[in-house]
Structures are given as C-alpha cells and as structure tokens.
VOBA-1610 file (N, C-alpha, C; in pm, whole numbers, padded with zeros to 5 digits, always signed):
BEGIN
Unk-06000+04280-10763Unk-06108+04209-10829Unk-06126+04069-10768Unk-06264+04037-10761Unk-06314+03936-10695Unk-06322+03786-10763Unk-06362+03862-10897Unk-06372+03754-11004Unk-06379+03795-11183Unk-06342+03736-11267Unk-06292+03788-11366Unk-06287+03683-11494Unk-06377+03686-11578Unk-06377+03607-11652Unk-06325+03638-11818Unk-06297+03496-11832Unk-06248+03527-11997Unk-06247+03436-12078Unk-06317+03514-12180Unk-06423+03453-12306Unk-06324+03405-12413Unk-06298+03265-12423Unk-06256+03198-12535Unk-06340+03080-12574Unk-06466+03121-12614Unk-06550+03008-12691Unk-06562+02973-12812Unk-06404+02878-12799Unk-06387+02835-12963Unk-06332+02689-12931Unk-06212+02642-13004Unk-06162+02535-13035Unk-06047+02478-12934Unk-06073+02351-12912Unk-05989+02309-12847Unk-05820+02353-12805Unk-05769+02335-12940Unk-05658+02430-12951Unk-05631+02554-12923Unk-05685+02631-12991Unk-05702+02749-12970Unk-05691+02800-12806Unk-05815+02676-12748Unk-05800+02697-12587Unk-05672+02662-12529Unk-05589+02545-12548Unk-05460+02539-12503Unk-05411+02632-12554Unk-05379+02694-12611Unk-05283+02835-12644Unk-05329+02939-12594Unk-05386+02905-12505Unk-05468+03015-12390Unk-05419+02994-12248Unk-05306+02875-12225Unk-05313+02866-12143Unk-05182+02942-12046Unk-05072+02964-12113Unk-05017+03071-12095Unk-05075+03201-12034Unk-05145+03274-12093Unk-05237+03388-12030Unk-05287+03366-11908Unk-05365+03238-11927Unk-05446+03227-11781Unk-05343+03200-11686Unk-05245+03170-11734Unk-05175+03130-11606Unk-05082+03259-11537Unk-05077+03363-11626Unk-05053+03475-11580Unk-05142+03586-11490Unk-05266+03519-11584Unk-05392+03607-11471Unk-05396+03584-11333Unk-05391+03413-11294Unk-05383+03345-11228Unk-05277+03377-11072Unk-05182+03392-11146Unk-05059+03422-11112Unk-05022+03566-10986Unk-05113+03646-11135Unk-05064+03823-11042Unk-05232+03822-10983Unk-05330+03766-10952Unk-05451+03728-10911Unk-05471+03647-10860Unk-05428+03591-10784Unk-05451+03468-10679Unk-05542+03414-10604Unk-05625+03514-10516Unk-05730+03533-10471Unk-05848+03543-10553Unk-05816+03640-10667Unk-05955+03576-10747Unk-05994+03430-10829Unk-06104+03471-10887Unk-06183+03351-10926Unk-06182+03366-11129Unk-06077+03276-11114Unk-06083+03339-11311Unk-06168+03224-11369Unk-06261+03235-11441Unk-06330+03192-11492Unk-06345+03200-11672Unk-06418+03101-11725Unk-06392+03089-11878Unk-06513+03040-11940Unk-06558+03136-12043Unk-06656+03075-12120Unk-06615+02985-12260Unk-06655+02845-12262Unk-06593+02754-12396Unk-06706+02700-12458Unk-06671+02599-12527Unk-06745+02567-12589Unk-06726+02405-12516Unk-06903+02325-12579Unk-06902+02207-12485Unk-06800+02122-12503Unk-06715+02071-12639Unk-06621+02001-12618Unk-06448+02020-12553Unk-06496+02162-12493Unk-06387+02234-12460Unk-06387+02221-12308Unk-06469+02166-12264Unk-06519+02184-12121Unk-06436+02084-12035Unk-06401+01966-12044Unk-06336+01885-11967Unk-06184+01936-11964Unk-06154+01997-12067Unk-06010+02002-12085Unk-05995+02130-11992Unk-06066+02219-11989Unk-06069+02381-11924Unk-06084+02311-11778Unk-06199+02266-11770Unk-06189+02205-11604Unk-06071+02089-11534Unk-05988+02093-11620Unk-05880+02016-11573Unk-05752+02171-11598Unk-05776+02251-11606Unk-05640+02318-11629Unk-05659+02422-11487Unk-05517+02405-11475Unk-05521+02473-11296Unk-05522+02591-11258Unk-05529+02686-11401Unk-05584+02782-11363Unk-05745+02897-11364Unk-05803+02748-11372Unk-05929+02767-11420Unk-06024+02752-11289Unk-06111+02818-11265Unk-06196+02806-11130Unk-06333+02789-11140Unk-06344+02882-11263Unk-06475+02802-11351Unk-06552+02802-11479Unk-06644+02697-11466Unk-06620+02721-11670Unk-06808+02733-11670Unk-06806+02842-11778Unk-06966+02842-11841Unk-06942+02788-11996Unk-07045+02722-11999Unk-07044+02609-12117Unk-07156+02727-12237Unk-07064+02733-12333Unk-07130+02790-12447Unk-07234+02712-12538Unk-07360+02664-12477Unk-07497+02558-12559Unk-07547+02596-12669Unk-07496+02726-12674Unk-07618+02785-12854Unk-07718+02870-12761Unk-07736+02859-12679Unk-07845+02986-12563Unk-07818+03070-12562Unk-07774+03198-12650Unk-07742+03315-12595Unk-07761+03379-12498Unk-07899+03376-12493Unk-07990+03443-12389Unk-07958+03361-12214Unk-07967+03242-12242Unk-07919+03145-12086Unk-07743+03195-12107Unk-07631+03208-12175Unk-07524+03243-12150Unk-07543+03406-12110Unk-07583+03455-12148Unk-07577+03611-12090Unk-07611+03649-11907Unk-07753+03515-11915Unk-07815+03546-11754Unk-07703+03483-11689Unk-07654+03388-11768Unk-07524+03295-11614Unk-07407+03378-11599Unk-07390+03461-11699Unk-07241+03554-11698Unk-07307+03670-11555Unk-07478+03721-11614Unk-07485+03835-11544Unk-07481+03813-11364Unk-07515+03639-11363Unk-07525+03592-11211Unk-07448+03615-11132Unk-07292+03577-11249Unk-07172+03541-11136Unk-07117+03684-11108Unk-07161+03799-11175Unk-07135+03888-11123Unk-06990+03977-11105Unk-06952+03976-11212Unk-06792+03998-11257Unk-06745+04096-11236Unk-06636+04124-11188Unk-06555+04287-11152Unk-06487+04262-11328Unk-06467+04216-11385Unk-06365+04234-11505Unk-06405+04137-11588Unk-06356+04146-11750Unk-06380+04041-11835Unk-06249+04077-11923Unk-06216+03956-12024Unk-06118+03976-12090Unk-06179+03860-12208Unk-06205+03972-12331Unk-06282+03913-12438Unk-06158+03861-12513Unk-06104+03760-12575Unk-06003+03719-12635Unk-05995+03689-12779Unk-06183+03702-12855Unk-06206+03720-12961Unk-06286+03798-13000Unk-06264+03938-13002Unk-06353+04036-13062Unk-06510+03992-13132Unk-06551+03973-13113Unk-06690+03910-13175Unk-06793+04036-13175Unk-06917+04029-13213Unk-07032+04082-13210Unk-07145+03982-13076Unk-07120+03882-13137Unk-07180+03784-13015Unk-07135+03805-12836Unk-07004+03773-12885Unk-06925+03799-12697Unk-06991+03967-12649Unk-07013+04069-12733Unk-07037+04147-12680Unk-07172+04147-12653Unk-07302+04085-12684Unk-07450+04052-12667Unk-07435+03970-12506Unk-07335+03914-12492Unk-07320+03843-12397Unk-07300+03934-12278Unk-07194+03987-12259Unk-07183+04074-12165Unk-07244+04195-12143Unk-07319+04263-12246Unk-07335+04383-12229Unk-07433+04385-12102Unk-07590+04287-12095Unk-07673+04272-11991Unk-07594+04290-11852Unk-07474+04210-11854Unk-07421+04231-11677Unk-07382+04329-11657Unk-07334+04427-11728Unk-07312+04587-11691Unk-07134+04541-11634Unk-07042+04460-11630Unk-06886+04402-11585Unk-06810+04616-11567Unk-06801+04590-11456Unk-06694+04744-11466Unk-06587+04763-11555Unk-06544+04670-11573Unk-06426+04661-11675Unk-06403+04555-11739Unk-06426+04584-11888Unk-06418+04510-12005Unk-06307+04500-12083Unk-06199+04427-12113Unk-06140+04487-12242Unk-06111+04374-12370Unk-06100+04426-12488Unk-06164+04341-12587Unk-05953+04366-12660Unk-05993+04293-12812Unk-05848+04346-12851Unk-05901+04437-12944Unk-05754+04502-13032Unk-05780+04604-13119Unk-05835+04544-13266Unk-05923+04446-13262Unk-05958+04396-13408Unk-06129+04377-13482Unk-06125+04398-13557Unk-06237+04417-13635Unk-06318+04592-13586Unk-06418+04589-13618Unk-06482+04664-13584Unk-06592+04695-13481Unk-06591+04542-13465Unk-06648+04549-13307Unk-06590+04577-13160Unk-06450+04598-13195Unk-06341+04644-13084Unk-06409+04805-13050Unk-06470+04873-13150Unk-06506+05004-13089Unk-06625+04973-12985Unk-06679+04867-13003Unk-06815+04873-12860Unk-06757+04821-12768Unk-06619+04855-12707Unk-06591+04822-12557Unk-06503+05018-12537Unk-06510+05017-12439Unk-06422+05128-12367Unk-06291+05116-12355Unk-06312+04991-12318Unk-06100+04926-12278Unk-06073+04851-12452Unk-05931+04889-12486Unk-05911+04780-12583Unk-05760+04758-12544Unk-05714+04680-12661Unk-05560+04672-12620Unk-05541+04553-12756Unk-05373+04629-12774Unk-05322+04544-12905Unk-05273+04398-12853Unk-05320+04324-12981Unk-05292+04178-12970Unk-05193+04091-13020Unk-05136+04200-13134Unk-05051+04125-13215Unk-04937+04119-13192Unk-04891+03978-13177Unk-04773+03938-13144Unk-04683+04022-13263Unk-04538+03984-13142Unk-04415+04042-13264Unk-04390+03896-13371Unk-04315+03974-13464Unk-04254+03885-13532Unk-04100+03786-13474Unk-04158+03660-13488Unk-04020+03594-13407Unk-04114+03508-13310Unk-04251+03559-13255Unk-04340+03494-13127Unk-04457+03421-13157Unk-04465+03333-13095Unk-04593+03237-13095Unk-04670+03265-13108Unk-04804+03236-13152Unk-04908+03305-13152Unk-05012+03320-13020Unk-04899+03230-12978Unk-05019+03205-12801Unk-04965+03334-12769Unk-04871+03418-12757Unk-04844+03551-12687Unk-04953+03647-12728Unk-05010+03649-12803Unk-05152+03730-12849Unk-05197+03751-12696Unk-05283+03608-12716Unk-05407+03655-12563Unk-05304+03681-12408Unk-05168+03644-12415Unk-05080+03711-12303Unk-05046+03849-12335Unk-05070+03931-12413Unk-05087+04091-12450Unk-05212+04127-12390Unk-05312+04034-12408Unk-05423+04109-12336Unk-05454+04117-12210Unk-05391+04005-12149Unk-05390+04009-11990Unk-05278+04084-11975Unk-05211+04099-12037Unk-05107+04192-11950Unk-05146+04344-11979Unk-05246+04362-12080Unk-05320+04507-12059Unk-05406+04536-11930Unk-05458+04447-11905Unk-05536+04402-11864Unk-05507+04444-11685Unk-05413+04338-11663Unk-05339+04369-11506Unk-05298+04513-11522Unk-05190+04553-11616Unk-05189+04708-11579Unk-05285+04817-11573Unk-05369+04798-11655Unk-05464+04900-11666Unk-05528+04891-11524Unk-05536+04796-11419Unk-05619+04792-11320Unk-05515+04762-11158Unk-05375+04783-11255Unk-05272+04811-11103Unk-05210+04680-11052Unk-05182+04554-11128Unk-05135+04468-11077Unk-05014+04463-11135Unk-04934+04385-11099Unk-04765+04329-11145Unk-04803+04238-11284Unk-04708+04226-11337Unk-04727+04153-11460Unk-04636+04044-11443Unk-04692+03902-11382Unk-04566+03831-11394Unk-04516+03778-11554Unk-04399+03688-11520Unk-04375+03624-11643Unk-04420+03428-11638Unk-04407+03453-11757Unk-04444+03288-11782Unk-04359+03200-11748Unk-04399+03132-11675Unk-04306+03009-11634Unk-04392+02855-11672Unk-04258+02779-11740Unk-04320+02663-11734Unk-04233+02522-11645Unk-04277+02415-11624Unk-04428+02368-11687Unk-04578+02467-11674Unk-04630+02491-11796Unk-04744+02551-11757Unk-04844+02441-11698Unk-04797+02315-11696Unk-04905+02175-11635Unk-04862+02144-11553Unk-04803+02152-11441Unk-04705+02084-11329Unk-04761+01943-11278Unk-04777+01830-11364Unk-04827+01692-11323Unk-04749+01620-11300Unk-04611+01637-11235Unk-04526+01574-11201Unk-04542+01446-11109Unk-04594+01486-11022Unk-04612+01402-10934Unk-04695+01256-10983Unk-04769+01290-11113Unk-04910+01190-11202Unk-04767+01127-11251Unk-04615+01146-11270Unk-04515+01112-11428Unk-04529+00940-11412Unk-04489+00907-11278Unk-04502+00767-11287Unk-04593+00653-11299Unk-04723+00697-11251Unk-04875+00628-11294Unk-04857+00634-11396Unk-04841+00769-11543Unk-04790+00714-11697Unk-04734+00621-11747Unk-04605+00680-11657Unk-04526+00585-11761Unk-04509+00433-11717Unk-04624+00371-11599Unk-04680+00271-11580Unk-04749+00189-11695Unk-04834+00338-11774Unk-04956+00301-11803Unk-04881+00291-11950Unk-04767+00333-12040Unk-04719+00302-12104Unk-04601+00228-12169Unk-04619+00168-12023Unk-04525+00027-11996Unk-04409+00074-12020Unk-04309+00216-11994Unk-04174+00231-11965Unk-04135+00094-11902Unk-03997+00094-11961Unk-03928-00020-11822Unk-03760+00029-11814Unk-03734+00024-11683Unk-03582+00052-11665Unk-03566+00172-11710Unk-03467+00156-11816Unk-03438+00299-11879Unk-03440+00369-12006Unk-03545+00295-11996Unk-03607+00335-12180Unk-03683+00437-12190Unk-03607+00583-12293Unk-03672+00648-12334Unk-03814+00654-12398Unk-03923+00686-12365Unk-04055+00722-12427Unk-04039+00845-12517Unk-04029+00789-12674Unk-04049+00905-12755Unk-04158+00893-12795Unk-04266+00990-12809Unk-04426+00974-12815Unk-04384+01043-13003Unk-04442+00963-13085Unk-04524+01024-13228Unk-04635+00985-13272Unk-04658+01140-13376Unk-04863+01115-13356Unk-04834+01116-13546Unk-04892+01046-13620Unk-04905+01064-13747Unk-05045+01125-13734Unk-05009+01172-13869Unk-05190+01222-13965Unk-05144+01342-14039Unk-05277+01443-14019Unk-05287+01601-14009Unk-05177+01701-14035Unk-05158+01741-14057Unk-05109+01881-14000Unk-05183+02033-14068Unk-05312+01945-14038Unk-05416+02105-14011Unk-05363+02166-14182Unk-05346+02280-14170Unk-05309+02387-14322Unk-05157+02298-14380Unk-05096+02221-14311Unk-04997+02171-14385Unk-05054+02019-14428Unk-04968+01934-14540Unk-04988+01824-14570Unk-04946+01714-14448Unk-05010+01627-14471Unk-04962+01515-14416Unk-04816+01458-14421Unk-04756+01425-14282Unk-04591+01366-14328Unk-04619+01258-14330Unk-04545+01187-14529Unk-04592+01050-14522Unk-04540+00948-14392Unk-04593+00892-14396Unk-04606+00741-14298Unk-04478+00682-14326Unk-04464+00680-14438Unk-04326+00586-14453Unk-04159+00660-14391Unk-04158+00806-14497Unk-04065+00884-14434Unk-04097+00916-14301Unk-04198+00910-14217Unk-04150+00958-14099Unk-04144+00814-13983Unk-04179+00666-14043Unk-04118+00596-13999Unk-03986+00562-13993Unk-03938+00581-14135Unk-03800+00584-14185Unk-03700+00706-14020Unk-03730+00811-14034Unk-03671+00907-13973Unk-03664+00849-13821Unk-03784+00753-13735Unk-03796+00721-13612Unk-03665+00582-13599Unk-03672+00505-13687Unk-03564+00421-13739Unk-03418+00451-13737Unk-03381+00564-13814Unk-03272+00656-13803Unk-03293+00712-13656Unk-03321+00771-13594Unk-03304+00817-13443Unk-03282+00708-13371Unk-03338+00607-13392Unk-03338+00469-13286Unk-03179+00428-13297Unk-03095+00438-13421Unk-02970+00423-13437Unk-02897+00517-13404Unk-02913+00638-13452Unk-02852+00714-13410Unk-02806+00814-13277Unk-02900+00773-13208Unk-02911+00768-13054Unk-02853+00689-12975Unk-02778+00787-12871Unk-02696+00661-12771Unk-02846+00614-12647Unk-02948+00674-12632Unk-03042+00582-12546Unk-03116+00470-12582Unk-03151+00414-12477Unk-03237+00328-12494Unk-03406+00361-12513Unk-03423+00390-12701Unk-03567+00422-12711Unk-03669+00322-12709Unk-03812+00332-12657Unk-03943+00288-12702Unk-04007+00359-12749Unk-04051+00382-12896Unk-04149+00488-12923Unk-04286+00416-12902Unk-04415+00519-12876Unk-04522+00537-12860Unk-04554+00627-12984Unk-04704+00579-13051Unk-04766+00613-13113Unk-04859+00637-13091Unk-04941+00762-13104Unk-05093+00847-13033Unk-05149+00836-13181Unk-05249+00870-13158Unk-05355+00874-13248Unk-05504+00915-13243Unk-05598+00956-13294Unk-05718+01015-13315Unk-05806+00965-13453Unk-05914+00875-13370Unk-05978+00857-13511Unk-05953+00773-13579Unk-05960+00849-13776Unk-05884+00782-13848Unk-05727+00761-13825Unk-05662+00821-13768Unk-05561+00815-13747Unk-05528+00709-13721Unk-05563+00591-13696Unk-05556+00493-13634Unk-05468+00403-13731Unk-05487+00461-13855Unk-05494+00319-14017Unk-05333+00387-13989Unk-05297+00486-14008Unk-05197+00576-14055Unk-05047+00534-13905Unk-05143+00543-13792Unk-05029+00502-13679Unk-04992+00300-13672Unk-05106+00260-13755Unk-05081+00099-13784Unk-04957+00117-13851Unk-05024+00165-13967Unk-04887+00132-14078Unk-04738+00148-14020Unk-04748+00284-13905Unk-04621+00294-13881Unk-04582+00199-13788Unk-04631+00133-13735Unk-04597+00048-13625Unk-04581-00034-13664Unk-04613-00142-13829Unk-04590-00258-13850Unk-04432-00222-13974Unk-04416-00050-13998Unk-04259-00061-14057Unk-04197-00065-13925Unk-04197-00023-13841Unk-04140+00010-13708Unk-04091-00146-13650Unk-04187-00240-13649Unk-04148-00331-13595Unk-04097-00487-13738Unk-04124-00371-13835Unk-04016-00495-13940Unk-03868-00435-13931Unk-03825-00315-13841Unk-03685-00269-13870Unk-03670-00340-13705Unk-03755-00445-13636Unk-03682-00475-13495Unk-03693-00328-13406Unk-03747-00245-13425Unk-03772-00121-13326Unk-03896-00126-13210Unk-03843-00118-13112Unk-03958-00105-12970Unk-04028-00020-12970Unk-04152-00059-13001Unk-04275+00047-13044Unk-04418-00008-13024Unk-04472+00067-12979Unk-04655+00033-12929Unk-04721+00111-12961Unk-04825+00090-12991Unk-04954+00170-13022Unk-05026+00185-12869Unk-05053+00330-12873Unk-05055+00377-12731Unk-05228+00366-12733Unk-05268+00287-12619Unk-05426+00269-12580Unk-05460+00374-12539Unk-05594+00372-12617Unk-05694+00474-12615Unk-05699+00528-12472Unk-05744+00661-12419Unk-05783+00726-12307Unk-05926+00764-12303Unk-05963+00804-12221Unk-06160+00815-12217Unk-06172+00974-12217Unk-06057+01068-12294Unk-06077+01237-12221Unk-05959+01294-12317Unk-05964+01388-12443Unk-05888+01475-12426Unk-05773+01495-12281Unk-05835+01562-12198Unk-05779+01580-12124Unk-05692+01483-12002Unk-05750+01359-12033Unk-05692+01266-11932Unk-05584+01253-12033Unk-05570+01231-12193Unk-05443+01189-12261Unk-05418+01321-12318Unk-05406+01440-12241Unk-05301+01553-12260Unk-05217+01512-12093Unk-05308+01477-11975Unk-05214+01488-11889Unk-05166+01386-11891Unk-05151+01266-11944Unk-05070+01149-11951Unk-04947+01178-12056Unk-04972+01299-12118Unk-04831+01332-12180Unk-04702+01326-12115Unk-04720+01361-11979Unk-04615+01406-11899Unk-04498+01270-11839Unk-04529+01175-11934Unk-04484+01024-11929Unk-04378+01055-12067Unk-04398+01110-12155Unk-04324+01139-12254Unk-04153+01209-12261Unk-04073+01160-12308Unk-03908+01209-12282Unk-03933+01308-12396Unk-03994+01239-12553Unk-04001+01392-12655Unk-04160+01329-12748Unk-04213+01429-12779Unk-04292+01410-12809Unk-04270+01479-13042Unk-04300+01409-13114Unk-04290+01441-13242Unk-04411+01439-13341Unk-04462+01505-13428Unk-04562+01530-13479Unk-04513+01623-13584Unk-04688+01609-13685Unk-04658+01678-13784Unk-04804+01777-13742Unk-04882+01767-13645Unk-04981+01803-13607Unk-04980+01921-13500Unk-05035+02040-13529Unk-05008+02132-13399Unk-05116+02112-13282Unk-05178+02046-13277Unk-05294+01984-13183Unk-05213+01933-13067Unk-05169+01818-13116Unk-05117+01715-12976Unk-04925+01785-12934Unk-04922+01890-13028Unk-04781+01920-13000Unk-04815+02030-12887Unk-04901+02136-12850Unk-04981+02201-12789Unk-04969+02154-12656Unk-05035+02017-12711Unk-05033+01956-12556Unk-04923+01931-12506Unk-04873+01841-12584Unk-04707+01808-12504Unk-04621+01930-12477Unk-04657+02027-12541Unk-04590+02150-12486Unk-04640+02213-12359Unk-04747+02197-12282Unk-04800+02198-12163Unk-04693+02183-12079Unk-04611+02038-12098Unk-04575+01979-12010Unk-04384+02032-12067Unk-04431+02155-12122Unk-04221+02172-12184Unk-04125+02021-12154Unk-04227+01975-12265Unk-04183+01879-12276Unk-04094+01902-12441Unk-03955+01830-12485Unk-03881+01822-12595Unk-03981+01762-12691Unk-04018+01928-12814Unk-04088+01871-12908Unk-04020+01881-13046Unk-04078+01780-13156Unk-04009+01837-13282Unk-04141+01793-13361Unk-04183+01920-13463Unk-04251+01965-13507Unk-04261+02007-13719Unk-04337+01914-13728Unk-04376+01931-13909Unk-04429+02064-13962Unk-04400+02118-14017Unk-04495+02298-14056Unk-04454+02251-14170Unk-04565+02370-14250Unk-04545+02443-14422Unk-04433+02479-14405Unk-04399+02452-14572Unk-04304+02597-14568Unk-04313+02718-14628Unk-04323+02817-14568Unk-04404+02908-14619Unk-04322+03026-14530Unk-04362+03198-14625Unk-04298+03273-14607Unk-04309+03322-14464Unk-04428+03296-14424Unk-04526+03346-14317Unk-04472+03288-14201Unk-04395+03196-14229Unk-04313+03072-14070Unk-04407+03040-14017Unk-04524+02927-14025Unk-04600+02838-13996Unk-04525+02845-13868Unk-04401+02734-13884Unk-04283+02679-13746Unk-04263+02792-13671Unk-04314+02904-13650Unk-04292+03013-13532Unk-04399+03039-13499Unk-04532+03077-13589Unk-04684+03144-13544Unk-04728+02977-13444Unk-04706+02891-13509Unk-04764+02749-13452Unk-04639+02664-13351Unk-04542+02724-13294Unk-04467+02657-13183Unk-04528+02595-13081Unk-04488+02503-13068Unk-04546+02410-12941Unk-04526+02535-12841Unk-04583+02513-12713Unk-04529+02562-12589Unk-04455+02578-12514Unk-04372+02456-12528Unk-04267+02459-12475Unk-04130+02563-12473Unk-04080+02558-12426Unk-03925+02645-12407Unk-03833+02663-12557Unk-03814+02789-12593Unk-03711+02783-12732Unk-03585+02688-12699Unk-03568+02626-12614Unk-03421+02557-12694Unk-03506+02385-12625Unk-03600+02375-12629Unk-03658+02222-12611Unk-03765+02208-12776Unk-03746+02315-12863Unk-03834+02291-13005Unk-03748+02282-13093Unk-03815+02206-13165Unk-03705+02170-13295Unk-03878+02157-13431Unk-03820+02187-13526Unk-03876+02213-13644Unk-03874+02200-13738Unk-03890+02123-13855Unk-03857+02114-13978Unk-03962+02176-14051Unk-03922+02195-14216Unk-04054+02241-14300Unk-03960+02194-14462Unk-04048+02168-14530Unk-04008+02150-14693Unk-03931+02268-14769Unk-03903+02273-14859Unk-03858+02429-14920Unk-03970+02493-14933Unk-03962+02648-14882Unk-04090+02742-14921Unk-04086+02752-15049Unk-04266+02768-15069Unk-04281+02801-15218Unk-04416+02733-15216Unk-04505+02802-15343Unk-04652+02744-15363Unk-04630+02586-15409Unk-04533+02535-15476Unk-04569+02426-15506Unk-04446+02306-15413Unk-04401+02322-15341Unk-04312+02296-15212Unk-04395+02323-15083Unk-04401+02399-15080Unk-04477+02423-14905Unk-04528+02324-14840Unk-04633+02294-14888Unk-04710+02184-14830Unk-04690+02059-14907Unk-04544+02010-14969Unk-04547+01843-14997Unk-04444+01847-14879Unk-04509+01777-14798Unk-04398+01700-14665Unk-04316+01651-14682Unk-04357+01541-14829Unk-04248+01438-14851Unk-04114+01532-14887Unk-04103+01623-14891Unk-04000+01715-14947Unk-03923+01755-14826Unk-03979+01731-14719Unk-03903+01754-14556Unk-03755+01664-14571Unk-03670+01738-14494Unk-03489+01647-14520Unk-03497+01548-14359Unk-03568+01436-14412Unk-03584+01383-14308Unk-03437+01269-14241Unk-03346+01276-14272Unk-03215+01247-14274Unk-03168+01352-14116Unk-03162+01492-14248Unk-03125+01632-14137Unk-03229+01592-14040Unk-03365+01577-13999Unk-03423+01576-13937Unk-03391+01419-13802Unk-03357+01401-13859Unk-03331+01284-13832Unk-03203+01238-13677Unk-03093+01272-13764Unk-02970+01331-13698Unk-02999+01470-13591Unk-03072+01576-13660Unk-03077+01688-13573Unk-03145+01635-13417Unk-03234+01493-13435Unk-03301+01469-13307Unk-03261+01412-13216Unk-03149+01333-13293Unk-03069+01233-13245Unk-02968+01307-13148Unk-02924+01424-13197Unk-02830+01467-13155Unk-02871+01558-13012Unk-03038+01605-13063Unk-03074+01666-12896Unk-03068+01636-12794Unk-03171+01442-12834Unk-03179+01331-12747Unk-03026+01320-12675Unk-02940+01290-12720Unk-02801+01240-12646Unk-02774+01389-12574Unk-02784+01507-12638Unk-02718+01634-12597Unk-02815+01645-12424Unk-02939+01635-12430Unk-03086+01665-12342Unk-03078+01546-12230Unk-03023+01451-12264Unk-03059+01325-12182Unk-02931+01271-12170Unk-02812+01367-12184Unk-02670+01299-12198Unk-02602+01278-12049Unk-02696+01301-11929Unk-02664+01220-11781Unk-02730+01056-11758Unk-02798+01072-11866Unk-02879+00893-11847Unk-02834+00822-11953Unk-02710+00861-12067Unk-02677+00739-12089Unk-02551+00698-12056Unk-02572+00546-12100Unk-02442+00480-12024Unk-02284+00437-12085Unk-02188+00454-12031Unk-02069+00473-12098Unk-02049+00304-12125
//
C-alpha cells in the first residue's frame, strides 16, 4: 500500500492515545504515506507527530471532506470510530480496503471489521493498536511492537530545559493542577502539601514547574505562593504559543505529576516518570486512563472506591503518595545523586 489513512476526528486526547498505533502503522509501513483525518484544533498537534505524513482537517464540509479523501486516493483506511458519518465520508472513494471496529451498528457497513476491546489490565490506547494490528495482518505485513519514546525529541531536551531555566543539577519535576476530567479536582493545598513532602524527602536537588491551561492559572498561583512560603524552588512555567510546541517541551521534564489525563498523555509521549490522580472506582480509571509511558515509570493514586469516595480527591493518602514518589525519584535517578 501506497497510502493509507486513518480517521480519528475527535479530541485532542483522544488523538494522543492514537499515537501508539500510528506509530506501529508507521513502523511495519515505511514507505507509505499514513495520513489522518482530525479535527481543526487537532491539527497542529497531528502535524507535529512523526508519524503523520498528512492531515485532512475535519471543517463541518462533509461533502469537501469526502472529495479530499476521494483525491488522495487511498489503497486502505482504518476507521478508529465507528460512526455513520466516517462512513458518508469514505464510501464516494470506493478505498480497497476498509476496516472499521466491531461496535455499534454501523460496523456492519464495512466488509473488514476487527475487535477493539482492550483486555482487562490495558490502557485504553491499546484499542486503536488492535486495529492496526488487524489491519497489517489482514493485508500481509509484520506486526511490530511498541517502542518508546513514542516522541524521540531528544536532541530539542536541552533548548527546554534552557527555556525552563534548569541549572546544574536540578531536577525538573513538572505539576499541572485543575481537572481531572470524570474525577474531582486534587485540592491545591494537599497536593502542594505532597510536592513539599517530596522536596524533603528526596535525596535530589528539585525545582518544580507548574503548567497550566486557562483557568488553571488561579489554581497553579495558589500553589506556587504555598510552594514558595515552605522556601521550595518553584516557577510558574511561561505560556507556549501551541499545544504542541508545550507537549514537545515536555521532554525537559525528570517527572511529570497531575491529576489530569490530558497533559499526563503528553508527558507520557516522552516515557517520561509519571504519577497520576484517578477516581476511585471499580472500573480502574488508573489503568483505562494510564499515561503512556512504560509500566514501571507510572505511579497512581486514587481515594477509596465507592459512590461517595471516588471522586473526593481530598480523600487521596497523600503522605503514601508522597513517600511512594520520593522513593522512585532517588530509586530512578539514584546515579545523579550525590554522596
């Protein structure tokens, strides 16, 4: 196949947890041209990811998205959300090979399908890596495996951590307050409290960084003015002009912490050491929503499960949490500190 596109025109997120897959398509397909239909605020971030060759911008045109799909002229497609729409889209180009997943009932108007659902125990990004890996076999290729960094910006690490004024040998621990999407917010205070406790309990030398979005802004103040009444080295990290320019400036980061699966996504790009806020809930939020990164670089907390526990954060053992990070940091980074 010459060229081969695949339809994820949704949410930012959603698209980073796509990026696994593509990088497998990518991978056992080299020579081709993988391409992606998103949505417009999805577009800078897709055209910065390296396994992307090209992007059709989803405007509300059905009719102009169908003629640009039918232009480029596709040996293959890989629909990643069963829709009724995605299939209006493609049907005009006549693609030799389509395959959609096994869900809803619009999975019967393709020929090819293939199951999506992750096992229990797996991320939910392994979904759309089930479908490419139907995908390559059904049409005779190798199936590689995932390797990360899935972002390899190594070479960008030191322009960062320029740009976030590292000095010498000070750890950059990046935390993002706010959000956490279907979970509550981790208060401001306890999870300043907890950055405080790591700063002690750690044999490195930390600077934390604070990210932010938005309102977020009131919420990463507050923490920065307990932060710097406990004497802790901490900045409020300046704005970037791009999603995507401050996902790849992650790669300046030693661990990145959140209660948000958005910016943990990202820093998991870069398997980078994350630790991560979830519900607590029967369903394991902390497994369907894992950063990207590598199982023994995630760490996780959640409140006691239960309807009226789940989602109060403040109920997180931010102590245990506390110590458990402390103890990675020295365990993860225990050639850079000093006797």
């Amino acid at each position: 196949m010459k060229r081969v596109l695949f339809l994820r025109y949704d949410k930012i997120g959603d698209f980073t947890l796509s990026w696994p897959a593509l990088s497998l398509l990518k991978k056992a397909m080299p020579e081709a041209s993988i391409e992606v239909l998103v949505s417009p605020v999805t577009k800078a971030f897709a055209l910065a990811c390296p396994y992307v060759d090209h992007v059709i911008i989803d405007d509300g045109d059905d009719q102009g998205i169908s003629e640009r799909i039918k232009e480029r002229e596709y040996d293959g497609a890989i629909v990643s959300l069963s829709e009724f729409r995605g299939y209006k889209f493609l049907k005009p180009s006549q693609i030799p090979f389509v395959l959609a997943p096994k869900h809803n009932w619009y999975q019967y108007l393709y020929k090819h399908r293939a199951d999506h659902q992750y096992k229990k125990g797996e991320g939910c990004w392994r979904g759309a890596c089930m479908l490419v890996e139907s995908f390559l076999a059904q049409n005779g290729y190798d199936i590689p495996e995932v390797t990360r960094p899935l972002w390899n910006v190594q070479q960008q690490k030191s322009k960062w951590q320029q740009y976030y004024h590292q000095k010498n040998d000070e750890k950059l621990i990046f935390a993002h307050p706010g959000t956490g999407g279907s979970s509550g917010g981790v208060p401001v205070d306890s999870f300043a409290r907890m950055l405080i406790d790591i700063d002690k309990q750690t044999k490195l030398n930390c600077r934390f960084v604070l990210t932010y979005s938005g309102e977020e802004e009131r919420l990463a103040q507050q923490m920065h003015d307990l932060l710097v009444a406990s004497n802790i080295k901490v900045a409020m990290a300046k704005p970037l002009s791009s999603l995507a320019e401050f996902a790849e400036s992650l790669v300046a980061a030693d661990m990145f912490i959140a209660g948000s699966t958005g910016p943990l996504h990202l820093a998991g790009l870069h398997n980078l050491p994350t630790v991560g806020f979830y519900a607590g809930r029967r369903s394991a939020p902390e497994v369907r929503w894992q950063s990207l990164s590598a199982d023994a670089r995630r760490l996780a907390f959640t409140p006691p499960i239960g309807k009226k526990t789940g989602r109060n954060m403040a109920l997180v053992n931010f102590d245990k949490a506390a110590a458990e990070t402390a103890h990675f940091l020295n365990t993860f980074y225990a050639d850079d500190i000093s006797e």
